[in-house]
PDB file of N, CA, C, O and CB in Angstrom:
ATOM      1  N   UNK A   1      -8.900  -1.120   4.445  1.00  0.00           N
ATOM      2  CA  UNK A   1      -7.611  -1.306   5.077  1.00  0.00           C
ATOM      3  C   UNK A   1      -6.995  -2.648   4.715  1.00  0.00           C
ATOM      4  O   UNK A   1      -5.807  -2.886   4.503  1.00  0.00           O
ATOM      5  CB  UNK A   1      -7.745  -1.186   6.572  1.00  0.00           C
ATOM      6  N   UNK A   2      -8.223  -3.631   4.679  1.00  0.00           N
ATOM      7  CA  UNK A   2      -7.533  -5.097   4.625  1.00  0.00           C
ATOM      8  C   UNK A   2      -6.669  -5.218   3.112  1.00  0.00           C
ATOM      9  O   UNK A   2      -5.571  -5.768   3.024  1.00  0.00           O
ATOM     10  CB  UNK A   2      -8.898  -6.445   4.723  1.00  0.00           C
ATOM     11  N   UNK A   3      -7.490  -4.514   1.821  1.00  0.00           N
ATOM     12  CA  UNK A   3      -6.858  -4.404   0.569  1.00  0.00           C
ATOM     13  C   UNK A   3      -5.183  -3.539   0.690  1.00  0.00           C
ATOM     14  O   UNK A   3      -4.172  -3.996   0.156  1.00  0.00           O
ATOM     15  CB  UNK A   3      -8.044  -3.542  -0.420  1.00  0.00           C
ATOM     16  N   UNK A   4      -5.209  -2.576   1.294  1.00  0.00           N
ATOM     17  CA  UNK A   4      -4.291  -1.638   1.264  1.00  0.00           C
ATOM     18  C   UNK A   4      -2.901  -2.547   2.040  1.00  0.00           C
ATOM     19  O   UNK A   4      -1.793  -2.685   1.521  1.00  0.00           O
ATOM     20  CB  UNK A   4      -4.930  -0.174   2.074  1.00  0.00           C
ATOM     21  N   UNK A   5      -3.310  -3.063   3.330  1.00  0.00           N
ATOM     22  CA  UNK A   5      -2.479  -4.141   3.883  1.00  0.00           C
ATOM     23  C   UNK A   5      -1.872  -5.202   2.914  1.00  0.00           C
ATOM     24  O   UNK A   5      -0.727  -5.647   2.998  1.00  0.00           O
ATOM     25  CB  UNK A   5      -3.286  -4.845   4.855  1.00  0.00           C
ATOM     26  N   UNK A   6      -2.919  -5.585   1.866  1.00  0.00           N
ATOM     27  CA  UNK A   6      -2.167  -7.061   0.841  1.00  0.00           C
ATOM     28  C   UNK A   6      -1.300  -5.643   0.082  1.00  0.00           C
ATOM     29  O   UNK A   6      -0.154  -5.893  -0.293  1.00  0.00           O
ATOM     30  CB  UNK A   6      -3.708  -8.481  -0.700  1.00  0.00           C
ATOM     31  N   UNK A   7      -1.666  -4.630  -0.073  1.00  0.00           N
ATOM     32  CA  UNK A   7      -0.822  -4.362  -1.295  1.00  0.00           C
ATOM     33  C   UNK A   7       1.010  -4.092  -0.727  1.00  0.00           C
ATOM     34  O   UNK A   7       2.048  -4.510  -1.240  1.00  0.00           O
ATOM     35  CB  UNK A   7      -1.614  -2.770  -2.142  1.00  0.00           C
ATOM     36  N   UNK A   8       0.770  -3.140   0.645  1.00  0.00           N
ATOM     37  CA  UNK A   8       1.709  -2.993   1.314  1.00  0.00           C
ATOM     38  C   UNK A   8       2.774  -4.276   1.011  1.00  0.00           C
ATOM     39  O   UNK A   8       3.647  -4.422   0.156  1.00  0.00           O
ATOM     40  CB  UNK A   8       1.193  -2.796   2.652  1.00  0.00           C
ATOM     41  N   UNK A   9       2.300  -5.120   2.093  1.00  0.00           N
ATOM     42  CA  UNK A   9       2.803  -6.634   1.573  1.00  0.00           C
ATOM     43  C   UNK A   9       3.495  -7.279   1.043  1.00  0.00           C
ATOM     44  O   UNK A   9       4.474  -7.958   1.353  1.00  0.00           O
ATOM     45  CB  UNK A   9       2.443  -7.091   1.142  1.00  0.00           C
ATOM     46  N   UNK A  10       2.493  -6.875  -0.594  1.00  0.00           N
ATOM     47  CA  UNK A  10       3.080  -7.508  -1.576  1.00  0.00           C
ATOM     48  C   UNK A  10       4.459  -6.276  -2.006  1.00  0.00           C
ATOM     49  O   UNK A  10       5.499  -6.611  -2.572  1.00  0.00           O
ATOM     50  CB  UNK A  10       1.803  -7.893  -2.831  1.00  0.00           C
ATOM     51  N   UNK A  11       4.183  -5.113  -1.651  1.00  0.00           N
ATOM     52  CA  UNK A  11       5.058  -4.443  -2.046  1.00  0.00           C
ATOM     53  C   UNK A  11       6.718  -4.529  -1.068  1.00  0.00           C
ATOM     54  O   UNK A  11       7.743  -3.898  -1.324  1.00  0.00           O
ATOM     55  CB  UNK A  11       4.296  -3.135  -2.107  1.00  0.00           C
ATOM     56  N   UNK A  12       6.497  -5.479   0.010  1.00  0.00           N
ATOM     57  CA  UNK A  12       7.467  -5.599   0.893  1.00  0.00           C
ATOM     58  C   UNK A  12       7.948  -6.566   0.696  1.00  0.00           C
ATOM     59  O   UNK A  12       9.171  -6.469   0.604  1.00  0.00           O
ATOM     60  CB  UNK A  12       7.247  -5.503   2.014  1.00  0.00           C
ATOM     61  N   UNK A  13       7.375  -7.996   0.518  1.00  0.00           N
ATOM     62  CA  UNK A  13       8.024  -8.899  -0.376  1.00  0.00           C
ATOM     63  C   UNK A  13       8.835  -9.179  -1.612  1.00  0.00           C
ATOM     64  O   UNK A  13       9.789  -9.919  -1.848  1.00  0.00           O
ATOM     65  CB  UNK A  13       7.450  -9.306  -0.535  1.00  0.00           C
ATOM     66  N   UNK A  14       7.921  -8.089  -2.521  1.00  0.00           N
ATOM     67  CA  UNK A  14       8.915  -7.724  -3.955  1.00  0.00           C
ATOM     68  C   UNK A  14      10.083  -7.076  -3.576  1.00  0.00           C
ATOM     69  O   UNK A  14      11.098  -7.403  -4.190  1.00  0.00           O
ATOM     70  CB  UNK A  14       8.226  -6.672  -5.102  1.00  0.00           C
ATOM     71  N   UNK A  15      10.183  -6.170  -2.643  1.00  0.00           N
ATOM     72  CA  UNK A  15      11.535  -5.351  -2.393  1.00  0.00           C
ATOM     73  C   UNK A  15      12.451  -6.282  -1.747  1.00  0.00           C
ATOM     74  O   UNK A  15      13.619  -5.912  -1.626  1.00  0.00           O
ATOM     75  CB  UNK A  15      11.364  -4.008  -1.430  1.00  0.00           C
ATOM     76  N   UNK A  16      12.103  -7.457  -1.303  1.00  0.00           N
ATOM     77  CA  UNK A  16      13.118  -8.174  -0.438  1.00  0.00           C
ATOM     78  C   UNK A  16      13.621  -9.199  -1.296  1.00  0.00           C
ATOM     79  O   UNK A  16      14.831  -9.410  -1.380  1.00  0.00           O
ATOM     80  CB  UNK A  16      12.548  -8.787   0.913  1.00  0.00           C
ATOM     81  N   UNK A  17      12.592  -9.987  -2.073  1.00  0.00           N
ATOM     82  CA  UNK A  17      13.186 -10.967  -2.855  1.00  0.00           C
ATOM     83  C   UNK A  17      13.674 -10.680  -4.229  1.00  0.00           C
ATOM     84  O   UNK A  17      14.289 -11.523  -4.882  1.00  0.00           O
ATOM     85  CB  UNK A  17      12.344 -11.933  -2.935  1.00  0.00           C
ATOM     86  N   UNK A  18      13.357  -9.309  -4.734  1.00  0.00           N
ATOM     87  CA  UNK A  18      13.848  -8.792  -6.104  1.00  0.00           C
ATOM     88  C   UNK A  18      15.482  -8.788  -6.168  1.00  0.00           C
ATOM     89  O   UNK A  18      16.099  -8.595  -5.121  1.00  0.00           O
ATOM     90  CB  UNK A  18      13.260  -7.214  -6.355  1.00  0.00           C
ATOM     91  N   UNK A  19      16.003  -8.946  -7.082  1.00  0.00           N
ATOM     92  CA  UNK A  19      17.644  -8.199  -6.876  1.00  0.00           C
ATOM     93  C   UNK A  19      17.407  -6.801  -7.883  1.00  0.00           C
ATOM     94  O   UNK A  19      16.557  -6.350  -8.651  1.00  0.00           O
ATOM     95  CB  UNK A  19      19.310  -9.464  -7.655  1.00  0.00           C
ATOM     96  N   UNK A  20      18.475  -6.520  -7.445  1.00  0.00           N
ATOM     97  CA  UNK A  20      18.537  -4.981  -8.424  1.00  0.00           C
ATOM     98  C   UNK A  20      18.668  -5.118  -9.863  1.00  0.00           C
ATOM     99  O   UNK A  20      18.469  -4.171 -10.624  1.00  0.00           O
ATOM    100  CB  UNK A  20      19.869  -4.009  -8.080  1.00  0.00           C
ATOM    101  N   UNK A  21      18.926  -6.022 -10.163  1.00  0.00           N
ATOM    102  CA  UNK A  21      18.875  -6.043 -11.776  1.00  0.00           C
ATOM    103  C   UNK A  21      17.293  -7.226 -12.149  1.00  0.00           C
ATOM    104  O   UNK A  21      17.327  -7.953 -13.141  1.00  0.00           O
ATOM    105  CB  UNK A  21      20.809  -6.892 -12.505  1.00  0.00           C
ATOM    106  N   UNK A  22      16.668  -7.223 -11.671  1.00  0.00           N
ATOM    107  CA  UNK A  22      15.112  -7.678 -11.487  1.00  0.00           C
ATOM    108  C   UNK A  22      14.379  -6.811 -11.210  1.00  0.00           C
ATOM    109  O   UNK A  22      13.209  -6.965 -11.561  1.00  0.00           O
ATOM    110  CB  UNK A  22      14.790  -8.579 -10.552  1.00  0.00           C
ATOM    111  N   UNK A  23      14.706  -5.705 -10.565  1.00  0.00           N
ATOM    112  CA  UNK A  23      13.181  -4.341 -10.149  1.00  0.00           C
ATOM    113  C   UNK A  23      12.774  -3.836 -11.629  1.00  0.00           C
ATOM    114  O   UNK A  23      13.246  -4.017 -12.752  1.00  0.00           O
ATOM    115  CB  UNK A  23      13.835  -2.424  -8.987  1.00  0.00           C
ATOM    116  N   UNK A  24      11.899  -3.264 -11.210  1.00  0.00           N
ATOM    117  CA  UNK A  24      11.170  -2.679 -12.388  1.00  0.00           C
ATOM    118  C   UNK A  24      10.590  -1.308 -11.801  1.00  0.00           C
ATOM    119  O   UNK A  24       9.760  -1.497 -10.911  1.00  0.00           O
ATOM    120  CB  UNK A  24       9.928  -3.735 -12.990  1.00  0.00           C
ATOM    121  N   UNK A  25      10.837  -0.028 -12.094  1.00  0.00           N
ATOM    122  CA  UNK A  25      10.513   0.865 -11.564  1.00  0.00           C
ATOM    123  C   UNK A  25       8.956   0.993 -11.351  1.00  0.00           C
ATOM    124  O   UNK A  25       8.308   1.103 -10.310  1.00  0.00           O
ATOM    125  CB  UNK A  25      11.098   1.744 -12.165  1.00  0.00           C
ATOM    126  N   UNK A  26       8.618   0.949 -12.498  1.00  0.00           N
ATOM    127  CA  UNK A  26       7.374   0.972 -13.112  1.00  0.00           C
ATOM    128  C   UNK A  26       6.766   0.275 -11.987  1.00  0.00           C
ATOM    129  O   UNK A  26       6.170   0.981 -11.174  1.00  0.00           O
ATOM    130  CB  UNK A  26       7.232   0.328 -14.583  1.00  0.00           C
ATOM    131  N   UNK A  27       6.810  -1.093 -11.775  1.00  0.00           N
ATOM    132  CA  UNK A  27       5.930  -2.286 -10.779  1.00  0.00           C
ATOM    133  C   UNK A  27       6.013  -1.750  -9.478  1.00  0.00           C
ATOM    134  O   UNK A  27       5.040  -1.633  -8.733  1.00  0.00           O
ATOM    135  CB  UNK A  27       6.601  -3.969 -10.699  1.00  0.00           C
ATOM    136  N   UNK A  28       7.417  -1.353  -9.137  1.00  0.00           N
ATOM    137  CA  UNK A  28       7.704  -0.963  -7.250  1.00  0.00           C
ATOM    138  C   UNK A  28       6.436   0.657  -7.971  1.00  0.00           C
ATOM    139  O   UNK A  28       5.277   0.449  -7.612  1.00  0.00           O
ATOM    140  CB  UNK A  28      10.498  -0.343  -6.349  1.00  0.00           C
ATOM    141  N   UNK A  29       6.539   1.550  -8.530  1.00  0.00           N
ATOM    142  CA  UNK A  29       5.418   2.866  -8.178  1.00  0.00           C
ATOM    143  C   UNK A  29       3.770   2.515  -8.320  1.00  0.00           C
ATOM    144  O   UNK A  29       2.961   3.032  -7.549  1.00  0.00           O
ATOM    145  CB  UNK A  29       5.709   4.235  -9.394  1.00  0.00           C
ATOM    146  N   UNK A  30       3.462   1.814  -9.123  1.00  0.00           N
ATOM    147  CA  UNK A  30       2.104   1.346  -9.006  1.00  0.00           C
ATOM    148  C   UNK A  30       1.964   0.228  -7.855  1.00  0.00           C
ATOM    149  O   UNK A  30       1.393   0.919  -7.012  1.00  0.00           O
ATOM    150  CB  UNK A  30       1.645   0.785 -10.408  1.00  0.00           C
ATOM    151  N   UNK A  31       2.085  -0.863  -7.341  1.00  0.00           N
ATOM    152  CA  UNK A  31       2.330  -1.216  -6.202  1.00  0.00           C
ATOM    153  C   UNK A  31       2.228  -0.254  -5.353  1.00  0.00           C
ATOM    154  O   UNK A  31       1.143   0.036  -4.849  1.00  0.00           O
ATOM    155  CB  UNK A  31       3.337  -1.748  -6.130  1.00  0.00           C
ATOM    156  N   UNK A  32       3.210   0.301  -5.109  1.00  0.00           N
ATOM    157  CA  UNK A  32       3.011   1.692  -3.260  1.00  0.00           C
ATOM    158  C   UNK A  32       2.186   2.542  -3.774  1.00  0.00           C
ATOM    159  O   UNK A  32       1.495   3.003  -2.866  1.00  0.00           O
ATOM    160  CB  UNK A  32       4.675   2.970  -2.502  1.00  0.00           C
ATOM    161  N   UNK A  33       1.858   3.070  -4.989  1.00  0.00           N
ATOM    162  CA  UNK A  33       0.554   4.089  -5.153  1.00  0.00           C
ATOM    163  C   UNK A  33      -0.692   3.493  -4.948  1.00  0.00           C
ATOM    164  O   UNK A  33      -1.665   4.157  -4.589  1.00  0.00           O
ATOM    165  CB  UNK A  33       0.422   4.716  -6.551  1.00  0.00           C
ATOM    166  N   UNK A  34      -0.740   2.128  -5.174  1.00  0.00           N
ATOM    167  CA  UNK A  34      -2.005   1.321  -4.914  1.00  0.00           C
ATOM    168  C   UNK A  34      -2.513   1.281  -3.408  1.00  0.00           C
ATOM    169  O   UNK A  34      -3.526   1.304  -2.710  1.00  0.00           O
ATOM    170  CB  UNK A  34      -1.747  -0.149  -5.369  1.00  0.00           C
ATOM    171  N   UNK A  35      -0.947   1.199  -3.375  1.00  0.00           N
ATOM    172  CA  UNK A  35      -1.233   0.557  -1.406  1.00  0.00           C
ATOM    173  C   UNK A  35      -1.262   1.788  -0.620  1.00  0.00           C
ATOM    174  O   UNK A  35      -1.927   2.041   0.384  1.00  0.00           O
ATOM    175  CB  UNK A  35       0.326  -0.572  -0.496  1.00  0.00           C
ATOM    176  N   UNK A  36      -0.453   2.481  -1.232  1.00  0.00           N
ATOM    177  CA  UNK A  36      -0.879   4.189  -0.607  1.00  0.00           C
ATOM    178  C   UNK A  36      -2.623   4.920  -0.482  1.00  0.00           C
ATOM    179  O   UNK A  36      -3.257   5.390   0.463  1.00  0.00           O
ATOM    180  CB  UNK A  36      -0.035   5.370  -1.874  1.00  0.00           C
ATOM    181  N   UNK A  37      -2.851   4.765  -1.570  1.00  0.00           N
ATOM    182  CA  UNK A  37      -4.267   4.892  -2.269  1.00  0.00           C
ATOM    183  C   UNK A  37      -5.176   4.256  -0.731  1.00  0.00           C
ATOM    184  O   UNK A  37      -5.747   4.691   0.269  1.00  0.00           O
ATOM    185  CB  UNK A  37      -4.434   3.669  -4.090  1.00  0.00           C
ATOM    186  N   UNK A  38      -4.908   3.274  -1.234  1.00  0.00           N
ATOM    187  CA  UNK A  38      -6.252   2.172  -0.065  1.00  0.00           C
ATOM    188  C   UNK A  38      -5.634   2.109   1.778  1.00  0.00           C
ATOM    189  O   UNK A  38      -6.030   1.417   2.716  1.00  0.00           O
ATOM    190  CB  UNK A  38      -6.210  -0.284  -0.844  1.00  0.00           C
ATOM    191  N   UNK A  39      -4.676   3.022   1.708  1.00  0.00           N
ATOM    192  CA  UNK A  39      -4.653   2.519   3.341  1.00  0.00           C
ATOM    193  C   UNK A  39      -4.716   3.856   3.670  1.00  0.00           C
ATOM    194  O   UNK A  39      -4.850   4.223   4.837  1.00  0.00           O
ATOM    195  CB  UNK A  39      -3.237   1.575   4.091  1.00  0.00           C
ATOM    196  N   UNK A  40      -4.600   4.891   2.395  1.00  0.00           N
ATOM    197  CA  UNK A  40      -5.153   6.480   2.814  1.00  0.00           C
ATOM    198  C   UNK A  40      -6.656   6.567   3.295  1.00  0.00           C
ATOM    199  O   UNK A  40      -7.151   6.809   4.396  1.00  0.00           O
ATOM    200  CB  UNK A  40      -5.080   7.547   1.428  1.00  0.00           C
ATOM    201  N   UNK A  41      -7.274   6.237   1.873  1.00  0.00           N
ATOM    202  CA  UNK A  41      -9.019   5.849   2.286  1.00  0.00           C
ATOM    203  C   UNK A  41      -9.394   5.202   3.260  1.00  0.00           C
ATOM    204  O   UNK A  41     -10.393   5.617   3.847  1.00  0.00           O
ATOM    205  CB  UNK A  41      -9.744   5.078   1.420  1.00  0.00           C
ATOM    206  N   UNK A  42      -8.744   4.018   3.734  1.00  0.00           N
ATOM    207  CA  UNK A  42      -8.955   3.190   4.982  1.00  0.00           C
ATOM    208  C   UNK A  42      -8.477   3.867   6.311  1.00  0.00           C
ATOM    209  O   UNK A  42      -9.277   3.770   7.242  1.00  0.00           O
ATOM    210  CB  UNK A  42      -8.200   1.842   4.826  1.00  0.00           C
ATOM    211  N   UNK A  43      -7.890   4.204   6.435  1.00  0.00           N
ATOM    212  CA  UNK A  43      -7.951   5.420   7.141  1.00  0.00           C
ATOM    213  C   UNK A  43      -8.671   6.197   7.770  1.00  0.00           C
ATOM    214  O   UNK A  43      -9.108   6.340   8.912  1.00  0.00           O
ATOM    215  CB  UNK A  43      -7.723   5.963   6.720  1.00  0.00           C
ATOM    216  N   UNK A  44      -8.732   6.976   6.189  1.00  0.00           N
ATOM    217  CA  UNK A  44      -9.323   7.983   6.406  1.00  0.00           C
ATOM    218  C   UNK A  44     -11.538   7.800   7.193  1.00  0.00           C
ATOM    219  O   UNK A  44     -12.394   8.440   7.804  1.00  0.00           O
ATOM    220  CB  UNK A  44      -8.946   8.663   4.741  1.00  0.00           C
ATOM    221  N   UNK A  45     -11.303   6.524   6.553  1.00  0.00           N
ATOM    222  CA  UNK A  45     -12.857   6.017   6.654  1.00  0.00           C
ATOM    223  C   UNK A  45     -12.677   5.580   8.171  1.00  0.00           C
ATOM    224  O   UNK A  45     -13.493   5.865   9.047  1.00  0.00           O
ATOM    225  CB  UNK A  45     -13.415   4.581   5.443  1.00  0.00           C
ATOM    226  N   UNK A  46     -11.994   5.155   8.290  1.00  0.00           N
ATOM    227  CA  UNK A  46     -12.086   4.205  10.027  1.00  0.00           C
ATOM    228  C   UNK A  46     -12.069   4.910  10.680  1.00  0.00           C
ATOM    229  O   UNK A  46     -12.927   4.580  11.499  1.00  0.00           O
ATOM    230  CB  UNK A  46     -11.073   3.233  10.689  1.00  0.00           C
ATOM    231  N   UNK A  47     -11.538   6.037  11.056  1.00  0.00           N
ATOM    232  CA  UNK A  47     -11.251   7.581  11.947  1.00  0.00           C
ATOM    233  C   UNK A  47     -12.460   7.815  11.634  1.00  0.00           C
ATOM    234  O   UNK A  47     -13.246   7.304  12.431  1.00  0.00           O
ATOM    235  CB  UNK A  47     -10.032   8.907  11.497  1.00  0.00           C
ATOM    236  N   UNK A  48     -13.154   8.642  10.408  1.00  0.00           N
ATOM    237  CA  UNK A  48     -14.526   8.666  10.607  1.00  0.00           C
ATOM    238  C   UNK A  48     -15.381   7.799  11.108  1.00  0.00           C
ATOM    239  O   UNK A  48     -16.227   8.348  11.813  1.00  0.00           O
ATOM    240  CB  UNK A  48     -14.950   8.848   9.745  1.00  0.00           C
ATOM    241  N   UNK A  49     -15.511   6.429  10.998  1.00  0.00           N
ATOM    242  CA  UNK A  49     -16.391   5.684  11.767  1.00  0.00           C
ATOM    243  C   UNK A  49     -16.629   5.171  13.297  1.00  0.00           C
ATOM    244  O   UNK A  49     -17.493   4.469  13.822  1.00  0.00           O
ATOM    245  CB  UNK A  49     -16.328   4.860  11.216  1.00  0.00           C
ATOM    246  N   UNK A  50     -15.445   5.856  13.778  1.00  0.00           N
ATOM    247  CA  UNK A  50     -15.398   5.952  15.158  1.00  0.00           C
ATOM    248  C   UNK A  50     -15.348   6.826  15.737  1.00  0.00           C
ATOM    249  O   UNK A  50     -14.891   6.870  16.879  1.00  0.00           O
ATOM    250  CB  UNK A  50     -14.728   5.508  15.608  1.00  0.00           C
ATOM    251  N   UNK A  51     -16.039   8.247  14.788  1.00  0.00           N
ATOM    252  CA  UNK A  51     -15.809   9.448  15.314  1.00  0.00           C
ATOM    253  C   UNK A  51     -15.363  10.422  15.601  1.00  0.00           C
ATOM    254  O   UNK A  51     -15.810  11.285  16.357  1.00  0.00           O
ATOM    255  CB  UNK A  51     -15.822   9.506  15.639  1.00  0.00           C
ATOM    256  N   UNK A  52     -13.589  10.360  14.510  1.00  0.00           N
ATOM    257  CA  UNK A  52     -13.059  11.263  14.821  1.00  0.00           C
ATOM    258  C   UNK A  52     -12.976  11.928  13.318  1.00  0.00           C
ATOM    259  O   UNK A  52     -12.351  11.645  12.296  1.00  0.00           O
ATOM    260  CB  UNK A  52     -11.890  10.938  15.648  1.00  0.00           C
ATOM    261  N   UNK A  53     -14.272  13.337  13.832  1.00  0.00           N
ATOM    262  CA  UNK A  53     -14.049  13.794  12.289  1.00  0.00           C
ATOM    263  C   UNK A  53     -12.584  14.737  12.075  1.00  0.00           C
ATOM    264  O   UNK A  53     -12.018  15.541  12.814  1.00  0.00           O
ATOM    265  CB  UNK A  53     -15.505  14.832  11.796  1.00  0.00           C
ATOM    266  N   UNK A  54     -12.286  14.230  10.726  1.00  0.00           N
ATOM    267  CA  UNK A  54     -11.320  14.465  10.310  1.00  0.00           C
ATOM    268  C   UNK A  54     -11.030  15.889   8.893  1.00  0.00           C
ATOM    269  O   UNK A  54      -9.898  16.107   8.460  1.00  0.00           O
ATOM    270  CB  UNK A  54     -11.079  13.101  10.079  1.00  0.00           C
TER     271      UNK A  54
END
């Protein structure tokens, strides 16, 4: 969760301080697929470890 949280993050910071002629498509989809990725698994793992099978 804690990885998936920096990526979130970083992906909320880039969207705020980027201007539109600075984004990069490419960077904003790997970014949120990363952070998507690890706060799915984190998740998905923490619900299991407290028991709620999923």
């Amino acid at each position: 969760l804690a990885i998936g949280m920096f990526f979130t993050a970083w992906f909320f910071v880039y969207e705020v301080t980027s201007t539109k002629y600075t984004r990069d498509i490419y960077k904003e989809l790997l970014i949120s697929l990363v952070a998507s990725l690890f706060m799915g698994f984190g998740v998905l793992f923490l619900l299991l470890w407290v028991g709620i099978y999923v």
